[in-house]
PyMOL commands that place a pseudoatom at each C-alpha (Angstrom):
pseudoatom trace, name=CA, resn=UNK, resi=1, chain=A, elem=C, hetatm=0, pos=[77.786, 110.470, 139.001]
pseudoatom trace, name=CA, resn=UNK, resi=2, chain=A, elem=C, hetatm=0, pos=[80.763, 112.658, 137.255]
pseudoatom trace, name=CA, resn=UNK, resi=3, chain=A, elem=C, hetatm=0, pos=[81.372, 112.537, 133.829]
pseudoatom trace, name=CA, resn=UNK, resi=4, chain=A, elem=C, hetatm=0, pos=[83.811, 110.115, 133.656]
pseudoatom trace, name=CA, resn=UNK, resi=5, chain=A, elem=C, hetatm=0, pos=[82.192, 107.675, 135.541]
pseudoatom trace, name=CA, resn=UNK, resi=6, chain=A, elem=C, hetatm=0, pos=[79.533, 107.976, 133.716]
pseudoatom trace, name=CA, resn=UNK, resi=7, chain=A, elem=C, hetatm=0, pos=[81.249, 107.398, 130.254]
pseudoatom trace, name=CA, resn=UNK, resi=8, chain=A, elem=C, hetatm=0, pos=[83.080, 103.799, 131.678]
pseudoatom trace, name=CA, resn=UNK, resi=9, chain=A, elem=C, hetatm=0, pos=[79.586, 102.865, 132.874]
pseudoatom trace, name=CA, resn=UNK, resi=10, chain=A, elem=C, hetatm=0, pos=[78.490, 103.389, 129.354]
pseudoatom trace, name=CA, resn=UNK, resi=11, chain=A, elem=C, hetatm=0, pos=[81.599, 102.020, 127.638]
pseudoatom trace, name=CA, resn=UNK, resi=12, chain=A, elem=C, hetatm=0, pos=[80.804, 98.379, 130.120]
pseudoatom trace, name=CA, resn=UNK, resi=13, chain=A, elem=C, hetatm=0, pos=[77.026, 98.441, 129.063]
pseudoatom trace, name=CA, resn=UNK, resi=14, chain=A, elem=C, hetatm=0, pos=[77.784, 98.555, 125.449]
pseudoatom trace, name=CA, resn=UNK, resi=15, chain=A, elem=C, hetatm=0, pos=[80.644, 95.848, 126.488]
pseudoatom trace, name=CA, resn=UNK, resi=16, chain=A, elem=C, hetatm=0, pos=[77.634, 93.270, 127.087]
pseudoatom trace, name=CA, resn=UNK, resi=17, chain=A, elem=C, hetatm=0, pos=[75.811, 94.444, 124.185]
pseudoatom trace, name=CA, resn=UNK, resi=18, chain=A, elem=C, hetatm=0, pos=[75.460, 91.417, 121.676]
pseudoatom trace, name=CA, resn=UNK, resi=19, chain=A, elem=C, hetatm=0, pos=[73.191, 92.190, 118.823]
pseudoatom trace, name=CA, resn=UNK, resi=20, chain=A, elem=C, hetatm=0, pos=[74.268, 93.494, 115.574]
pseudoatom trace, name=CA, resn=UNK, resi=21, chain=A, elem=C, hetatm=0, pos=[71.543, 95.918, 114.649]
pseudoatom trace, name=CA, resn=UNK, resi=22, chain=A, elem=C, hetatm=0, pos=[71.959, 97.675, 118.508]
pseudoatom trace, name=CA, resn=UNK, resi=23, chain=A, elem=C, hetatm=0, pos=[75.658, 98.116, 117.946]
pseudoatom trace, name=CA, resn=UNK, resi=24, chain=A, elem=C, hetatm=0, pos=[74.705, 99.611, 114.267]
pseudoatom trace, name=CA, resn=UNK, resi=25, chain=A, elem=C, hetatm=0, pos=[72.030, 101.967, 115.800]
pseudoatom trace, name=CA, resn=UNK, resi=26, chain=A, elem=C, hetatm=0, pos=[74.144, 103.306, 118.888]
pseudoatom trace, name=CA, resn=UNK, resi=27, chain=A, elem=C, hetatm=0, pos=[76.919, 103.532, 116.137]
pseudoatom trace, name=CA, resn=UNK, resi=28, chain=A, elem=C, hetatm=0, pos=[74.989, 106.056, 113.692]
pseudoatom trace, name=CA, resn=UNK, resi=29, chain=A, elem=C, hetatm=0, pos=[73.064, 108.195, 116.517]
pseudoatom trace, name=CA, resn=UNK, resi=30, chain=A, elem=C, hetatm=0, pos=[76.694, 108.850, 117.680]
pseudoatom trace, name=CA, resn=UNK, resi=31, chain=A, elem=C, hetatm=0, pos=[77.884, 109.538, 114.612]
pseudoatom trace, name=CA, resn=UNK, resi=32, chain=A, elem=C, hetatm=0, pos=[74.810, 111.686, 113.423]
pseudoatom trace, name=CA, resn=UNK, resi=33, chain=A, elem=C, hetatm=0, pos=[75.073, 113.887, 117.200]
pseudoatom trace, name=CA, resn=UNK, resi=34, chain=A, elem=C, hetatm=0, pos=[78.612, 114.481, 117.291]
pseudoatom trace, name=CA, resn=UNK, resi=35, chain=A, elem=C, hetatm=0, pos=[78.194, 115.732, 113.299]
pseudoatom trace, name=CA, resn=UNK, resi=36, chain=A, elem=C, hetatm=0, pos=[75.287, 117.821, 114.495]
pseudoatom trace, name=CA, resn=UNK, resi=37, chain=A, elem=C, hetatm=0, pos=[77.211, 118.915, 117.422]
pseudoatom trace, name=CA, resn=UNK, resi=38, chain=A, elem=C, hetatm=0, pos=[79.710, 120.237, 115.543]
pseudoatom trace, name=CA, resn=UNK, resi=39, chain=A, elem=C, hetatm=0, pos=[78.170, 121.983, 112.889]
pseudoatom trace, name=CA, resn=UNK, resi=40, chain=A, elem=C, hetatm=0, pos=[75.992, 123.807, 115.384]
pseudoatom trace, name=CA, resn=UNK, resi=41, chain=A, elem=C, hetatm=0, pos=[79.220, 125.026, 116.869]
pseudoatom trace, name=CA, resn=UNK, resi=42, chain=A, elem=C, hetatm=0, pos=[80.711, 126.257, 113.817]
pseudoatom trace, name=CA, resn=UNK, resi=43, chain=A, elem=C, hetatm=0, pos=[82.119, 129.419, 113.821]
pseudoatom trace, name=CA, resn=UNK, resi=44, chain=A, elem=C, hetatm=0, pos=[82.417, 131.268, 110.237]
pseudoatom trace, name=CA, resn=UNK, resi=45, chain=A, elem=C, hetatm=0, pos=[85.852, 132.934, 110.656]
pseudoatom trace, name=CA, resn=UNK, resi=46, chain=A, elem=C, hetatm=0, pos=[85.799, 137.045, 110.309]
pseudoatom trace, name=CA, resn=UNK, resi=47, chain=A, elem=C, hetatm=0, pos=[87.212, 138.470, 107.159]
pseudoatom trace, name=CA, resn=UNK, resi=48, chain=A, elem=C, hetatm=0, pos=[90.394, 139.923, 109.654]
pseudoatom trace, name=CA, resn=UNK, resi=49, chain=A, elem=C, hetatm=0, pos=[91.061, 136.532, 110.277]
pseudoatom trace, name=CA, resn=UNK, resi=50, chain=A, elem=C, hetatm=0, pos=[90.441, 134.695, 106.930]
pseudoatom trace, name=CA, resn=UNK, resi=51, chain=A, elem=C, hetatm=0, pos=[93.177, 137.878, 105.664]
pseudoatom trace, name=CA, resn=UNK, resi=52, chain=A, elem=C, hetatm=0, pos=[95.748, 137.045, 108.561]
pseudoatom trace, name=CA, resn=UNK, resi=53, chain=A, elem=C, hetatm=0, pos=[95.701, 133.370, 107.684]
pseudoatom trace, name=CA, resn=UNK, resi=54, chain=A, elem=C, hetatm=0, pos=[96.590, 134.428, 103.838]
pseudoatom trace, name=CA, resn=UNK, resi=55, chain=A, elem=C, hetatm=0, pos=[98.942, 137.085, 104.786]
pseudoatom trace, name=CA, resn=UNK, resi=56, chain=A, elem=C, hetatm=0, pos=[100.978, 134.284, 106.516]
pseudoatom trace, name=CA, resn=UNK, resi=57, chain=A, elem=C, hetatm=0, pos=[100.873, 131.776, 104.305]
pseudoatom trace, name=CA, resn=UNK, resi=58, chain=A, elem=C, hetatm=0, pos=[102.227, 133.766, 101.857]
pseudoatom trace, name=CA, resn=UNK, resi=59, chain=A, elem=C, hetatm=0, pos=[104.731, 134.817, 104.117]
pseudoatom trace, name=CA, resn=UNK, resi=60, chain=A, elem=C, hetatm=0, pos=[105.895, 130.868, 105.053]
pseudoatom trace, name=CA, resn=UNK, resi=61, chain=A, elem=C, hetatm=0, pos=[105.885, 130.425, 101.152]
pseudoatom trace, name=CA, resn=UNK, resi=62, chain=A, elem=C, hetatm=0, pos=[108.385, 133.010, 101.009]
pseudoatom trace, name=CA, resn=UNK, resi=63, chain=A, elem=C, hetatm=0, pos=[110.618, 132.018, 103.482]
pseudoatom trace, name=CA, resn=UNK, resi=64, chain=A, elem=C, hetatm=0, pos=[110.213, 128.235, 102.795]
pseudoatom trace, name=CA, resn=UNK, resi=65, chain=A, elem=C, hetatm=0, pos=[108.304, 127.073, 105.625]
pseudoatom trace, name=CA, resn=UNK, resi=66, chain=A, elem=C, hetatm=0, pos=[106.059, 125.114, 103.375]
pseudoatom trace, name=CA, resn=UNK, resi=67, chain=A, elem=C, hetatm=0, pos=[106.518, 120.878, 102.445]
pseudoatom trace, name=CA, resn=UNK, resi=68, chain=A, elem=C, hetatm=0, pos=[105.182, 119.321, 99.439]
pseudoatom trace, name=CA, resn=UNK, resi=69, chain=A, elem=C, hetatm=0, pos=[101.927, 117.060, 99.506]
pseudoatom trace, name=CA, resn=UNK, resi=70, chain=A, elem=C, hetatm=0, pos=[104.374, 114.682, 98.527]
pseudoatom trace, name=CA, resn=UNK, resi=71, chain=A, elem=C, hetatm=0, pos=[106.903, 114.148, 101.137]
pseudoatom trace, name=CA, resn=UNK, resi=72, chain=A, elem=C, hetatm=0, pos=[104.094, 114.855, 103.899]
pseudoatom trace, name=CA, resn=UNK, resi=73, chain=A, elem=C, hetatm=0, pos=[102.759, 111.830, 102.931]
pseudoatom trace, name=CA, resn=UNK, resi=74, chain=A, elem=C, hetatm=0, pos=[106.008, 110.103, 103.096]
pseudoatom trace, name=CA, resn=UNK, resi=75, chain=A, elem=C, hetatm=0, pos=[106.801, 111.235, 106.412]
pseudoatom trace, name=CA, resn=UNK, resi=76, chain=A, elem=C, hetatm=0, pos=[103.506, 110.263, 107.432]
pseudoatom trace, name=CA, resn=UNK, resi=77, chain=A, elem=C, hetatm=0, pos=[103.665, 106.942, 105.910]
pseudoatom trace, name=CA, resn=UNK, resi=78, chain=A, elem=C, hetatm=0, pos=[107.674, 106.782, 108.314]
pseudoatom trace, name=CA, resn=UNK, resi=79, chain=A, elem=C, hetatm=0, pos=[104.608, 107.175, 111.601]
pseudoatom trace, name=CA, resn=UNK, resi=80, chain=A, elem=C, hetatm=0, pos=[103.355, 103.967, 111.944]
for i in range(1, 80): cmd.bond("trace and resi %d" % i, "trace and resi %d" % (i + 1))
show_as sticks, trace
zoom trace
């Protein structure tokens, strides 16, 4: 069985699921494994890069390619 098959075969079992504290459960060991998941592949990012990254942000400050905290939130608010 491919992946995908195997994930709508999961997503229809946990369709028929009717108890509370078994949706709770499923619900925090897949939060807990995809938090462990990522953290395991966590990359620390080299000095070289952590520099690029400031070098151009400094560089979109100075040519303006920047937007307030304050209208990103209002165009994100315009979204839904």
């Amino acid at each position: 069985m491919n992946l995908e098959a195997r994930k709508i075969s999961l997503v229809q079992e946990f369709l028929r699921i009717d108890n509370e504290k078994i949706i709770s459960a499923l619900e925090n060991f897949l939060y807990k494994n995809k938090s462990e998941f990522f953290e395991q592949n966590l990359n620390p990012m080299s000095l070289e890069q952590f520099n690029r990254e400031i070098d151009q942000a400094l560089e979109d400050e100075k040519n303006n390619r920047i937007i307030s905290a304050k209208d990103l939130k209002q165009k994100i608010q315009k979204w839904s």
